[in-house]
C-alpha positions as CSV (number, residue, x, y, z in Angstrom):
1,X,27.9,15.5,-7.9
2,X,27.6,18.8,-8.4
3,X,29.6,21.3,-5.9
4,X,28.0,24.4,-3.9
5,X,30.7,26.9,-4.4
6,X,29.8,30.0,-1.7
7,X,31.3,33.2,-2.1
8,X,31.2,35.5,0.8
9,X,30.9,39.5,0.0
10,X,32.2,41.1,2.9
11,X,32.8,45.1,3.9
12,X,36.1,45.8,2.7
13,X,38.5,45.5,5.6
14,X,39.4,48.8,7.0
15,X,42.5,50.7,7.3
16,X,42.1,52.8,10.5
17,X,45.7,53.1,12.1
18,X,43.6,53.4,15.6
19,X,40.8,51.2,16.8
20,X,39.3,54.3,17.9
21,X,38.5,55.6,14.7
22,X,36.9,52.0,13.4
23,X,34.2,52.2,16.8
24,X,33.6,56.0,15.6
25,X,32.7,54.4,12.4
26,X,30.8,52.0,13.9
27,X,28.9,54.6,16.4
28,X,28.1,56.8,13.1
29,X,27.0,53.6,10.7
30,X,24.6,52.5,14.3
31,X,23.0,56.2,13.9
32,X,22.5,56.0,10.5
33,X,21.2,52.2,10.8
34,X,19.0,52.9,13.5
35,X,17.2,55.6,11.4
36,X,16.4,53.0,8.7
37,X,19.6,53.5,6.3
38,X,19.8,50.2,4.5
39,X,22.9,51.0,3.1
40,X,24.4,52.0,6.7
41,X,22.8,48.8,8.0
42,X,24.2,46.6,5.4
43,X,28.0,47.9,6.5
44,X,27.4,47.6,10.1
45,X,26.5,43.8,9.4
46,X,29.2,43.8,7.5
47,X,31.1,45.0,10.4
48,X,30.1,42.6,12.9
49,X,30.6,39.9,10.7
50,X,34.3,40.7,10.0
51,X,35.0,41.8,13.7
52,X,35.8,44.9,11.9
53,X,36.5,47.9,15.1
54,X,33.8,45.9,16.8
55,X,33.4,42.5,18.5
56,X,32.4,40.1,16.0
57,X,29.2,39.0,16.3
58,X,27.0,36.5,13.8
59,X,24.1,37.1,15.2
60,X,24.1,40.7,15.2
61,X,25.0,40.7,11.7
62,X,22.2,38.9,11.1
63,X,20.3,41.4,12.4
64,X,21.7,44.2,10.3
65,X,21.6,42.2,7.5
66,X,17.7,41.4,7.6
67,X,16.7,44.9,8.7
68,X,18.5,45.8,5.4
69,X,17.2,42.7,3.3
70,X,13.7,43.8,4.3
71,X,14.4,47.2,2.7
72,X,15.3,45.1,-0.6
73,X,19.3,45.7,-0.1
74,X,20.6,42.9,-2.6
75,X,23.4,42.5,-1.2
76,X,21.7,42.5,2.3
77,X,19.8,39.8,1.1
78,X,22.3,37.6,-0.5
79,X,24.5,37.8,3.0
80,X,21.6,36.7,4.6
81,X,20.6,33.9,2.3
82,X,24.5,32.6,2.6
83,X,23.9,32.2,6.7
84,X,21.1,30.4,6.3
85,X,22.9,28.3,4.0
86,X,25.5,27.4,6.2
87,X,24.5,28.0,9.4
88,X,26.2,31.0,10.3
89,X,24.1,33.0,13.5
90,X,21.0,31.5,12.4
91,X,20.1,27.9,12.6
92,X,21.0,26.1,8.4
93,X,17.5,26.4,7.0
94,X,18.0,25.8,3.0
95,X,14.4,26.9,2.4
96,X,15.5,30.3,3.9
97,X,18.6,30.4,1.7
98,X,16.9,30.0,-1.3
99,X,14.0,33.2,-0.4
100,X,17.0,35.3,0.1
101,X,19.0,34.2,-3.1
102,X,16.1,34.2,-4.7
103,X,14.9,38.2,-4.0
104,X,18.7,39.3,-5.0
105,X,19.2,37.2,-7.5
106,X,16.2,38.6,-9.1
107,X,17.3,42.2,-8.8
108,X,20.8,40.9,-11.1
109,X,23.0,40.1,-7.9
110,X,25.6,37.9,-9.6
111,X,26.6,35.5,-6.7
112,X,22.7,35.2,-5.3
113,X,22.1,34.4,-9.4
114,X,25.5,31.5,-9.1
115,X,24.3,30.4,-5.7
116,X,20.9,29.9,-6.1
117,X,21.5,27.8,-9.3
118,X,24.1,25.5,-6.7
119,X,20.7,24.9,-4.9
120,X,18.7,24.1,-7.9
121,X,22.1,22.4,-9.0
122,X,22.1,20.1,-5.2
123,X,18.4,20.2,-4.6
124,X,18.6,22.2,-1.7
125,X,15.7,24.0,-0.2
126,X,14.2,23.1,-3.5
127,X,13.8,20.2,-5.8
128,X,16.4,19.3,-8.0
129,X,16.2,21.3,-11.4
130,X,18.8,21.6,-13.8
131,X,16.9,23.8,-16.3
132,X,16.5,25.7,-13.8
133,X,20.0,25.7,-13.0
134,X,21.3,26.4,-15.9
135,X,19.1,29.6,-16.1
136,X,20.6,31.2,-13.3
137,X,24.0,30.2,-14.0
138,X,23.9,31.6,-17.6
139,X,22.7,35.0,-15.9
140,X,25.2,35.2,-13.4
141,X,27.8,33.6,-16.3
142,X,26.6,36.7,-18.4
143,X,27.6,39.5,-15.8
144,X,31.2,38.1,-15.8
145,X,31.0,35.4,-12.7
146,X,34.1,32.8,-13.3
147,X,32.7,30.2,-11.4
148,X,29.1,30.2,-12.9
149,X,30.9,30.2,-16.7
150,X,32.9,27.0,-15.8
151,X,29.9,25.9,-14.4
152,X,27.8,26.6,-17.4
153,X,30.4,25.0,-19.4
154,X,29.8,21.9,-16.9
155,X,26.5,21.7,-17.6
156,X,27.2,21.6,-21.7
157,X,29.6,19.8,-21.3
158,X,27.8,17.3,-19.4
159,X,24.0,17.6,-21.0
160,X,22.5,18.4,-17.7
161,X,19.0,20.7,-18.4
162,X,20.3,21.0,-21.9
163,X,21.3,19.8,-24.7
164,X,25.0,18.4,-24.7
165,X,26.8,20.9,-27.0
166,X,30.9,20.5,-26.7
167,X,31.8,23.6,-28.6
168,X,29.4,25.9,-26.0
169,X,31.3,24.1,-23.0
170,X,34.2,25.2,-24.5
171,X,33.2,28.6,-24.8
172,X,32.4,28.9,-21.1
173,X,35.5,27.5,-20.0
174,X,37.4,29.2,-21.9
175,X,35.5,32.5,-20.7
176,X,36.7,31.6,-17.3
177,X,40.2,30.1,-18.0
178,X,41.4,33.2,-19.3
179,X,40.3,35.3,-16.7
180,X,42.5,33.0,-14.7
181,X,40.1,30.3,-13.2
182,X,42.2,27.0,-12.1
183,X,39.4,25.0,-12.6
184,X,38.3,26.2,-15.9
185,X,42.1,26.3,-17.0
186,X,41.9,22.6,-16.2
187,X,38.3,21.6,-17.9
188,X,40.2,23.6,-21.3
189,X,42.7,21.3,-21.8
190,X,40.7,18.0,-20.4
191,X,38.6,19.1,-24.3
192,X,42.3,20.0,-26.3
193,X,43.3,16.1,-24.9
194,X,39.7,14.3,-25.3
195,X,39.0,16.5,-29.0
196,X,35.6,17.4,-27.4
197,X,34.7,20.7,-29.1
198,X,38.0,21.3,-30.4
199,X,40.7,19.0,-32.4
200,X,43.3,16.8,-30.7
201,X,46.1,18.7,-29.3
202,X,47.9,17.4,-26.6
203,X,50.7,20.4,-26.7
204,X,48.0,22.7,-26.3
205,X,46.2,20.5,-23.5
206,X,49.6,20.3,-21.4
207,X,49.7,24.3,-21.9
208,X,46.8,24.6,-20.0
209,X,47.5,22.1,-17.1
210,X,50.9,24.1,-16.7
211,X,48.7,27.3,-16.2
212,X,45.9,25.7,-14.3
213,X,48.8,24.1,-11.9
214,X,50.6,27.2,-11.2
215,X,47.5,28.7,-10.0
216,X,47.4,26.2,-7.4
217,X,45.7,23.2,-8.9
218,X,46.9,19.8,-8.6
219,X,47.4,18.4,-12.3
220,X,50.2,16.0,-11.9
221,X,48.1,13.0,-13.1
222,X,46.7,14.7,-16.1
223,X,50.3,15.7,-17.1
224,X,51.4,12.1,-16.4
225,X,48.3,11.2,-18.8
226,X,49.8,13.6,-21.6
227,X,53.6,13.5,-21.1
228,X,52.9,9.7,-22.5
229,X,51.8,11.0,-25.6
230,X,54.3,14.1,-26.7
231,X,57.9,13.8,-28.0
232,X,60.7,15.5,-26.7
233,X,60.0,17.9,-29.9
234,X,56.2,18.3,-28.7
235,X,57.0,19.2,-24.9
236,X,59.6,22.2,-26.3
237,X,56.3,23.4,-28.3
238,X,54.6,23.0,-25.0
239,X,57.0,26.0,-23.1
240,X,56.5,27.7,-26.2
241,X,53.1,28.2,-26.1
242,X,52.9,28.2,-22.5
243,X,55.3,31.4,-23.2
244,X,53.4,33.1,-25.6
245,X,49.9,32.4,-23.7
246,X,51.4,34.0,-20.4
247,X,53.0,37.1,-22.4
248,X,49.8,37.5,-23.4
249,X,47.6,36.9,-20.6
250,X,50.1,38.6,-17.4
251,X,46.9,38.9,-15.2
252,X,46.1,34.7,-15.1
253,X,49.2,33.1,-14.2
């Protein structure tokens, strides 16, 4: 089963030292909004949403939001699709989700490309398609989205709506693993210890559960799995390359 990951893009949170001056930007993004500025509307949402120098309020962000989908504001429109999706000040309609994924993810919108490929993915608010799927991931993958490369590599990995190809999972996973995705550190060495796509290396397969752990996942089986199969010898090799992997790579561990 196949997991909906949902990534939020929010307003960046402000850094007023006075409330004050987050309602007079509020009052001046309402002017602007109310005069048909999609890019004013889409912060105001963005506002409401995060309770930023206003009450929060879902289902006045979902006004904002649609009054700047309409306008064809992609991000606009992906916010909107991700309420629908889970329900947030609108009642969960998947069918709605997928409209609104749909119309950013066609203007190149990276998440609305990741998200509506989870739908395609889960059949939800459409029938299950994994070519499908693997279409939008690969787009969104492309622009540099972590979570739609490890799931790409999934879907190699896996033969789901194509052809089972270990070396291409291994590609995508490794895309992601190095820009410091957990999951994708993981899936990386799962191949080093299985020899799917690469050889055999169980050093190099308990390198990446050390890097994949101390970003917060929980790999204690998997280095159980392995410690049974490396020598005292092997396990010193392990903190060597684990070394020269993190000297390397600062930004992922």
């Amino acid at each position: 089963m196949r997991v909906l990951v949902l990534s939020i893009l929010m307003w960046p949170a402000l850094s007023f030292g006075a409330t004050s001056a987050a309602e007079l930007l509020a009052n001046e993004l309402r002017f602007e909004a109310d005069k048909g500025d999609a890019k004013a509307q889409f912060n105001l949402a963005s506002m409401y949403a995060n309770g930023e120098g206003i009450p929060e309020d879902d289902k006045e962000a979902v006004k904002w939001y649609r009054l700047a989908a309409d306008q064809g504001f992609a991000q606009a429109q992906h916010n909107l699709g991700l309420r629908y999706d889970i329900g947030l000040g609108v009642p969960e309609d998947d069918k709605e989700a997928v409209k609104w994924y749909r119309l950013a993810a066609e203007q190149g919108h990276a998440k609305a490309q990741f998200n509506l490929a989870s739908m395609y993915g889960n059949g939800k608010g459409v029938p299950e398609d994994d070519k499908e799927a693997v279409k939008w991931y690969r787009l969104a993958a492309e622009q540099g989205h972590l979570s739609a490369q490890h799931q790409l590599g999934l879907m190699y990995d896996n033969g789901e709506g194509l052809p089972e190809d270990d070396k291409a999972a291994v590609k995508w996973y490794r895309l992601a693993a190095d820009q410091g995705l957990a999951e994708a550190q993981y899936s990386v060495g799962v191949m080093y210890a299985n020899g799917e796509g690469v050889a055999v290396d169980y050093a190099l397969a308990y390198m990446w559960a050390n890097i994949a752990g101390a970003n917060g996942l929980d790999v204690s089986k998997f280095k159980g799995f392995l410690t049974e199969k490396l020598t005292q010898a092997d396990m010193s090799k392990v903190q060597e390359l684990t070394g020269q992997y993190i000297k390397g790579n600062p930004e992922v561990y």
